[in-house]
N, C-alpha and C positions, 0 to 999 in steps of 0.2 A: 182469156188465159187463166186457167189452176193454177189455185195455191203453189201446187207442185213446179208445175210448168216455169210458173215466176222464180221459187228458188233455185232451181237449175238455170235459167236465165241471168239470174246473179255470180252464177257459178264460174270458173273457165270453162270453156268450149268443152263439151262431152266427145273424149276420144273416140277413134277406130277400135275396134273388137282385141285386133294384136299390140293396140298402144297399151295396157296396163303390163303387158308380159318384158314387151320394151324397156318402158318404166322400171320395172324388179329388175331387168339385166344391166341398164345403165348402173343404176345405183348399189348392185351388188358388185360389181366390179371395183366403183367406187373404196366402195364399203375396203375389198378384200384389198388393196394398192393402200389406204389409208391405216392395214390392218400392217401388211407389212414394214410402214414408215415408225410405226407404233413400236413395233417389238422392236425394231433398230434403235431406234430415240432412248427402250425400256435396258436395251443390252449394252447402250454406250454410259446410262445412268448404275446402272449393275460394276459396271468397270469401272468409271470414277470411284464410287463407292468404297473399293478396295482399296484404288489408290490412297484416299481418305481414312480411310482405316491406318493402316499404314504409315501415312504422314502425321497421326496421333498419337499411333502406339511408339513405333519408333525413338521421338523424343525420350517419351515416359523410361523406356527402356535404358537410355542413357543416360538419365538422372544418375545411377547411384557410379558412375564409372566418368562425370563429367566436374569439373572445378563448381564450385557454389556460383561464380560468378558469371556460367552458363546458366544457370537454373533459371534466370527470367527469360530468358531467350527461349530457352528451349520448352517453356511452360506456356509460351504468348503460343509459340509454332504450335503447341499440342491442343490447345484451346482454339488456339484458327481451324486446325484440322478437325476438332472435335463438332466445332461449329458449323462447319462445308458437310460433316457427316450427317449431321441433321438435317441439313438444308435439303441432302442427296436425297435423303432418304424421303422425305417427305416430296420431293417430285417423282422419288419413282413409287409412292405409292399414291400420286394422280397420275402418271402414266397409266399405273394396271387398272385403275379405276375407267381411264380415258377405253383401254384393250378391252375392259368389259364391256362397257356398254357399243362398241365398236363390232364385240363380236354378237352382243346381241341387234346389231342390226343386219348385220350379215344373215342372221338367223330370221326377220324377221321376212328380206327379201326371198329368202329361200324357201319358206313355209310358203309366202304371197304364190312365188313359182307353180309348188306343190299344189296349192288350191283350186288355181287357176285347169288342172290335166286332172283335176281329184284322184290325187298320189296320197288317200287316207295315210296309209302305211308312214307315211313322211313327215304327219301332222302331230304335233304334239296336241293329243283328247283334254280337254278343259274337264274338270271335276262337275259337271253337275247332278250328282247325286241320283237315286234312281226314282223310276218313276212312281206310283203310288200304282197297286194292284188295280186293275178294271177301270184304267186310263179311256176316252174313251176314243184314243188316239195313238196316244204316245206308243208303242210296240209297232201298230201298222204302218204309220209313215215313218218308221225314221226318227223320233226326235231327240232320243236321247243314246250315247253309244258309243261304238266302232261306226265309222261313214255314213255318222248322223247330220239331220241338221242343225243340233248343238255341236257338233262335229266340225261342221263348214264354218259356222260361226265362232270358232274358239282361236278369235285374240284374245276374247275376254281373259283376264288371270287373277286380279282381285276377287276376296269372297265376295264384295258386292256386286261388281261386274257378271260372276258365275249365277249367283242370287237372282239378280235381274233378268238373266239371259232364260234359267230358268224357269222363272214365274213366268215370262214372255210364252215361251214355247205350250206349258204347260195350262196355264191360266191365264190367257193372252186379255180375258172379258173381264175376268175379275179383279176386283181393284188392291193394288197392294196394302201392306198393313203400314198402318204408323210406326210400326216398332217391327226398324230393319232385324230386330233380333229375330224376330219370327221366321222372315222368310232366309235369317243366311242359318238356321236351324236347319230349314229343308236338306242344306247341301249335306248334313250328316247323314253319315251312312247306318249309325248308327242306332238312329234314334227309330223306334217302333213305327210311329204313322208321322212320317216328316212334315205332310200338309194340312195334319188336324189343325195346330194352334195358327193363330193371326188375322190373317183377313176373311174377310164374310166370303161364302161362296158365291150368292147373288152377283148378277151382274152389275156393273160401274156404269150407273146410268150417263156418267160423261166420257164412257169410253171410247165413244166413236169418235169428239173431238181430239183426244188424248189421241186417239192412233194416226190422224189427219194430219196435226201439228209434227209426230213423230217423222209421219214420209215427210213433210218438207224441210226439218233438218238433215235426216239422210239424203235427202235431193241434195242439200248443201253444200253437208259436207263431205261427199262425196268429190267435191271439186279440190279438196284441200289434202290431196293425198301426203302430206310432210305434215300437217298436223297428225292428222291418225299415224301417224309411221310414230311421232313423240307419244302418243298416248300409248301405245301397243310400248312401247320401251320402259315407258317411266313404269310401268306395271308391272313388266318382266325383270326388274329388277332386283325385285322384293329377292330375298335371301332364298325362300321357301314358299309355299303357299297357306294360307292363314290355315289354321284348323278352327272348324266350327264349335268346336267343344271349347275353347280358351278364349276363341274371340266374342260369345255369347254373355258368358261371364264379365267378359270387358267391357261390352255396351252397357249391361246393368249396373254395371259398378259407376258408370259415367255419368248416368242418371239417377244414381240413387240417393241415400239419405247419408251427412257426412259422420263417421263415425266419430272424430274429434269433439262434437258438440255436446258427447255425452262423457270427456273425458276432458274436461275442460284444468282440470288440476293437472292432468300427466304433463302438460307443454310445459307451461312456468318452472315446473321441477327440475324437466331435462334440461330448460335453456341452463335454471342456475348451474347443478352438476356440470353441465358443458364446459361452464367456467372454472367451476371451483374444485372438482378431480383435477386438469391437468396443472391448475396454480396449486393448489398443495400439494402436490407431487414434487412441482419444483422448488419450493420453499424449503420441503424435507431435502431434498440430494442437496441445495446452496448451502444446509445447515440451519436455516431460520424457524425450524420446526424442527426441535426435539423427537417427540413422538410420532411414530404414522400415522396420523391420525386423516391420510390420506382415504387406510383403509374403510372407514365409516364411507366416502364418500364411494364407493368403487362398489360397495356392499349394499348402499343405496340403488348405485346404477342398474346392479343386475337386480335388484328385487321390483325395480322400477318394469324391467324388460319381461320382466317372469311376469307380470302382475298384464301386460300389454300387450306382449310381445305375439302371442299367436293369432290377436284378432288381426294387430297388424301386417302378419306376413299373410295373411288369408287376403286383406286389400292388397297387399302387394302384387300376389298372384294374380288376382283377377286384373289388375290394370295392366303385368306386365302380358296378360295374356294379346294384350295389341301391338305386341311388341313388334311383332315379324309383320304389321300392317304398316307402321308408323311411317316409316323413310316413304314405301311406297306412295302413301297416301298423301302425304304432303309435297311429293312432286302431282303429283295426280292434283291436287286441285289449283297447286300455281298453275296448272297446266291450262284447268276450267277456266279458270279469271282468262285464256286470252285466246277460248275460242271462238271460231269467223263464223260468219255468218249471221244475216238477219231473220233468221225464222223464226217463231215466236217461243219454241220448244228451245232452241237455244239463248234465246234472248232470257227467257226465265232460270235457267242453267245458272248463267252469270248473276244472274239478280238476286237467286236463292245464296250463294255465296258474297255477295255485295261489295262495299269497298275494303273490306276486310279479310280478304286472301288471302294476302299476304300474313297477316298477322295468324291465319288458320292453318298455315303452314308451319310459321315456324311454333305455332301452339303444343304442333304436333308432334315435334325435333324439339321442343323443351321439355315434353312426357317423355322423350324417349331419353331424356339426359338424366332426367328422375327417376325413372326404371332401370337405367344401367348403376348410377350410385346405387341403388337401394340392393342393386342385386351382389352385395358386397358382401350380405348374408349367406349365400351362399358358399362360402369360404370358410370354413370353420375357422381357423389360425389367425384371417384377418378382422373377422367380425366381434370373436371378442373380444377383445382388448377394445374395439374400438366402441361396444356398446358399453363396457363397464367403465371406459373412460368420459363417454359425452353421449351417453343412451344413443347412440346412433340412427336408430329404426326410427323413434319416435318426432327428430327433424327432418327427416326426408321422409315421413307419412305428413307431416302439416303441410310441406312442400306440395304432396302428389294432391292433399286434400283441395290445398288452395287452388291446383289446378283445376281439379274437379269441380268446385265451386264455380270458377271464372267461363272452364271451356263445355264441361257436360252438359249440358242442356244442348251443347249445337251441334252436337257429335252426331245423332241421329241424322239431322239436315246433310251432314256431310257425306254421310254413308248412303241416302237416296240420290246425294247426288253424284258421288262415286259411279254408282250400282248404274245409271242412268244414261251420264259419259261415256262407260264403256258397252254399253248396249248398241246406243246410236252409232260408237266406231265401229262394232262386229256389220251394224248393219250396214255401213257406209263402205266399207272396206268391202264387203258380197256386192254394194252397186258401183263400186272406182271398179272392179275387176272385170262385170259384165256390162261395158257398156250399151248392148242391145238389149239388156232388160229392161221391163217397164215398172211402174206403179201402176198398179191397178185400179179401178176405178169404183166406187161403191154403190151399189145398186140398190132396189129397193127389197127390204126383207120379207117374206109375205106374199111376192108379185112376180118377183123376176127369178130366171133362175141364172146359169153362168156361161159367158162368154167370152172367148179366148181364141188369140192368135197365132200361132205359133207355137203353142203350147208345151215346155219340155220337163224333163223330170231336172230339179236342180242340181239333184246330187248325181247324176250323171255326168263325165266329160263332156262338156259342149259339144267338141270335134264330134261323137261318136251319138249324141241322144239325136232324139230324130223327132224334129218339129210336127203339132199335129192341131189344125186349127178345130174347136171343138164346141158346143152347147150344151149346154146341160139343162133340159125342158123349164117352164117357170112350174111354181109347185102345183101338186095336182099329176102332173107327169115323170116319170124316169126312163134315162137315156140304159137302154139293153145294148151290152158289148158281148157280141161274141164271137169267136174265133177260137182256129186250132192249139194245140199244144206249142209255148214257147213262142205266139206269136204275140206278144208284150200287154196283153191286158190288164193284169195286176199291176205292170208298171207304168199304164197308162192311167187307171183309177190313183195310182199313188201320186203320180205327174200330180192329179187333179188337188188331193189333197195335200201334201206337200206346197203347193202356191198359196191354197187357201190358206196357209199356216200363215206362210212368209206376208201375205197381207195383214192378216190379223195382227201383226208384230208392228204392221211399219215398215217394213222390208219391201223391198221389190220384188218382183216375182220373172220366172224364169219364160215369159211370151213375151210378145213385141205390142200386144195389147189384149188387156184382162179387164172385164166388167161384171164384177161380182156382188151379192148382198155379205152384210159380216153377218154369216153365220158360222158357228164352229162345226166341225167336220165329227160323226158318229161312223165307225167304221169297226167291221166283222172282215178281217181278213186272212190273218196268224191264227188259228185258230189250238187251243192244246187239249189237249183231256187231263184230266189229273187223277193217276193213282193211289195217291195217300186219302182222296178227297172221294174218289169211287165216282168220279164223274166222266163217262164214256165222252167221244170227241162230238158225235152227236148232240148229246145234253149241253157242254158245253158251248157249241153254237147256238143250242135254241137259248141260254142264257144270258146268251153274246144279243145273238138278233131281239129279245124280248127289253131288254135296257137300250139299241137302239131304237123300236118303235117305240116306246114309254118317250125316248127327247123327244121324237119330230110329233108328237101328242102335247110338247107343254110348249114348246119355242121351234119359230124357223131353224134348219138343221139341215144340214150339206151330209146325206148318207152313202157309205161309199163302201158295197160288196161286193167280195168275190170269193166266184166260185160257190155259190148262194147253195149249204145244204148238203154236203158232198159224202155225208155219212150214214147214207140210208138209202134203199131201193129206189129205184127210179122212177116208179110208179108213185110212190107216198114222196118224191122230193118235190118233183113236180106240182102235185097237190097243195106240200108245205108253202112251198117258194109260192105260188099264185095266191095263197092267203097271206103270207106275209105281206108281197108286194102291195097287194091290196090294202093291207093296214098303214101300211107309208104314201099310199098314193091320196088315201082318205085323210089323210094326217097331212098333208100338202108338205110334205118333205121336197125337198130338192136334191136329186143324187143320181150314179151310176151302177147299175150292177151288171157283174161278169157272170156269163156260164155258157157251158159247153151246150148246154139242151137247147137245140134249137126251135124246138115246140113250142117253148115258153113265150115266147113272142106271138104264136096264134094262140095262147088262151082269150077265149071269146070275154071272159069278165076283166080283163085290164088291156088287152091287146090296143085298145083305143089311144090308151095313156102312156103307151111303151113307144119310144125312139129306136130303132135300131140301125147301130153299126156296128162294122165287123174290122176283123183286121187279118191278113191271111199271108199264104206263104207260097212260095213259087218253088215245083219240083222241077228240079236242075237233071236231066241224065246224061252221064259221061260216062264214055268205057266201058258204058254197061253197069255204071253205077247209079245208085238215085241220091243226091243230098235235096235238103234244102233250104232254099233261101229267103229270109224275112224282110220286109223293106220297112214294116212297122207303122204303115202310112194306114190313118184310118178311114174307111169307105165306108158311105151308106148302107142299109139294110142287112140282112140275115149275113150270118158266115158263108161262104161255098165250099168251101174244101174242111177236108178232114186229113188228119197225118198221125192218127193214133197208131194203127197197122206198120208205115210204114217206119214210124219209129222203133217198134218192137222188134221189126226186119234190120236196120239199122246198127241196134248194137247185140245183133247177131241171136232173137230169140224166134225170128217167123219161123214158119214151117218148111 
């Protein structure tokens, strides 16, 4: 038995195919019955509340119209009632509190629904940021987008979890950077080349254990579908979603150098003013001070805050910039400290957080009581007086400093482990949903090439993609697909790439059984021309195909073309295409490529190395009409049919 195999063994029983949709209907019913008990509970505390109102104000109003010797009476009744109002009020604002998160589960079973028939349209798109120019993926399969596969995957909602999910898709080989700043950089939209800074491009020579360990916590925790349902929550609860621009600034500031240590005289001064402004103040109004001499001390404070005051609101900024992270992140890791499962990738989850969780959390929710005092500055009317009475800014900067002192250094561990937690739920949440997909198995790189069972495109609806068991030669050779117009070739090279992705990740893949080498996938298939750049659509494929042959030349490389060359005479395509494939088949690439040319399979110099299947279409005639019909099943050797003609007859252009 596999790694794998053992932590799904640990697991409950792996449902029926229609058990996860079950699951979402049970519990959103739930959901919606506990939603309605809610608003009842919120609207019978709404109506006390008035009552209360009412039973306080009332009294008060009869004071001046009641005998003195009512006045206790009717001051205990106005003080009872004042008391019940408070009480009200602060249950009915953990009812609406209770209504939120209530309705974000409703929402979460509802998306689960959606995902399940991929009702893109229905899904809320996770921000991960765009892809870097000359990807050498990302545009052809899908990964990043509208009805992507950061698309399928987006429980994710924290910037780390987005971050992660990410760098997964993107740079699934290469190893992250130490400084979470770098990579939650990427998700900005803004920044010029988001994947220059941080981690090395080179591969992570322990990546292959890293992704090993990764499928058998998604084997896991796949089984614990109410845990991921609390992860997916505690995240969606966040106010808003972090902006990488303020939360960048926040990491730094958390690890950096404290600025107090070079202003060691401003603390001492403020503490005394803090004392001795509001006692001369009152010694003046009691009479015990003649003179103002309060004024010196007020004159101090603000020259104190002039003199300090802007380096400090600049720390203030940066740390408040984790503001809209805090609540979330501190349920998010009491969350870590108590996830199931024995797999090693989980086991070290917990162990990177330790027995100190608890105290990481509420670390978190004490920054964030320091950043809401400090943000008092904001106020004009309230902030001064209360700086030129007790320098204000400069007590609650030694506060935010001390906390920095005590917590920054482990802020970064939090946020990889953040970023980590909600990867493995995106992935666990794609395997509770299908439980006929499998983990794939890893082959040798170099030797073998790919094999698969059932084989489907993921981001297809189940119901409707159409299984196709498949090979892909070991290197040295390439499987040739061809067939007519619209009968699913491109979408069968994407199936191929698309799974390869979902391995590389950790993920499960969309067959019933897949035995692959980890390689990453080099694909020509979107192809564009660009006219600011003066590059015909031509150029720009032999540019495309020239950086794929240069990978399957340095490392094993899963290459995946179609429609090979479609910008140039038939006679010189054919020419092209037989030297390219030649330079991939010499280059021991492992891959498929699509075309219409059926010749290409007898060129005498690679014809040896070429696999071919085809995939074709049945004409249907009724009525005297012709349609036709795709079954999308893939079959051995050359195409047989052709439907270019009758398509052009079709939407009404034959002769």
């Amino acid at each position: 038995m596999n790694p794998i195999e053992m932590a799904e063994a640990g697991s409950p029983p792996r449902p029926a195919d229609d058990a996860p949709a079950e699951w979402y209907r049970a519990r959103l019913d739930e959901a919606r019955t506990r939603g309605e008990a809610l608003d009842a509970e919120l609207n019978r505390y709404s109506t006390w509340r008035v009552w209360a109102f009412l039973a306080g104000a009332i009294p008060l109003l009869l004071l001046e119209t009641s005998p003195r010797s009512w006045w206790p009476a009717l001051l205990a009744v106005g003080g009872l009632a004042a008391a019940t109002f408070v009480f009200l009020m602060r249950r009915h604002r953990r009812v609406r509190a209770r209504i939120r998160r209530n309705e974000e589960r409703v929402r979460i079973h509802e998306e689960g629904l959606a995902r399940l028939v991929r009702d893109f349209d229905a899904l809320p798109r996770p921000d991960l940021g765009t892809a870097p120019e000359g990807h050498p993926w990302a545009g052809d399969l899908d990964t990043l987008g509208p009805g992507s596969l950061g698309h399928l995957l987006g429980t994710v909602r924290s910037a780390p979890g987005r971050a992660a999910l990410r760098q997964a898709l993107l740079h699934p080989r290469r190893p992250r950077s130490n400084d979470p700043a770098d990579w939650i950089r990427q998700l900005d939209r803004d920044a010029r080349n988001p994947d220059a800074p941080g981690a090395s491009r080179e591969p992570d020579p322990e990546w292959a254990g890293h992704r090993d360990r990764r499928q058998e916590a998604v084997a896991e925790l796949s089984g614990h579908p109410e845990f991921l349902q609390a992860v997916q929550l505690a995240a969606r609860l966040q106010e808003r979603p972090e902006d990488p621009g303020t939360l960048v600034p926040f990491l730094h500031w958390a690890r950096g150098e404290g600025w107090t240590r070079d202003r060691r005289w401003a603390l001492p001064l403020a503490r005394v003013l803090a004392v001795l402004n509001p006692g001369l103040i009152l010694a003046w109004l009691a009479g015990w001070i003649a003179a103002p001499i309060w004024f010196l001390g007020v004159v101090a404070a603000l020259a104190l805050h002039r003199r300090t005051g802007g380096e400090a609101a600049g720390r203030f900024d940066a740390a408040e910039g984790g503001d809209d992270a805090l609540r979330s992140w501190a349920d998010l890791l009491e969350i870590a400290a108590s996830t199931p499962g024995e797999a090693a990738e989980l086991a070290q989850l917990r162990d990177r957080l330790g027995s100190g969780t608890p105290e990481a959390a509420d670390a978190l929710r004490r920054l964030r009581r320091i950043t809401d005092w400090a943000a008092v500055r904001r106020s004009g009317l309230t902030h001064f007086p209360l700086v030129a009475l007790f320098a204000w800014d400069l007590h609650h900067l030694d506060r935010l400093e001390r906390w920095r002192e005590r917590w920054g250094d482990q802020i970064d561990g939090w946020v990889h482990t953040l970023g980590e937690l909600e990867l493995l739920t995106a992935l666990a949440v794609l395997r509770f949903e299908h439980p006929s997909w499998s983990f794939a198995v890893s082959a040798e790189p170099g030797t073998d090439g790919i094999r698969a069972e059932a084989l489907r495109h993921p981001l297809l609806p189940p119901d409707s993609a159409v299984p196709n068991d498949m090979e892909l030669p070991a290197p040295g050779g390439l499987l040739l697909v061809t067939g007519s117009n619209m009968s699913g070739k491109s979408t069968l090279l994407r199936a191929v790439g698309a799974n390869q992705l979902l391995f590389l990740i950790g993920g499960p893949v969309a067959a019933t059984r897949m035995r692959t080498p980890p390689i990453e996938p080099f694909t020509s298939m979107r192809i564009q021309d660009s006219l600011s750049q003066g590059v015909s659509f031509f150029l720009a494929e032999l540019h495309r195909l020239r950086d794929v042959v240069e990978a399957a030349r340095t490392r094993p490389t899963l290459v995946l073309l179609d429609e090979i060359l479609q910008g140039t005479n038939t006679a010189e395509r054919r020419i092209a295409a037989r030297i390219i494939l030649s330079h991939l088949i010499r280059a021991g690439a492992v891959g498929a490529v699509s075309t219409h040319d059926l010749t290409l399979g007898r060129e005498p110099a690679i014809a040896s190395d070429l696999t071919e299947v085809h995939l074709r279409e049945d004409v249907i005639e009724r009525d005297g009409t012709r349609t036709l019909s795709f079954d999308h099943r893939l079959r051995e050797g050359p195409a047989t049919s052709k439907n270019a003609l009758l398509l052009l007859d079709m939407v009404g252009l034959g002769e």
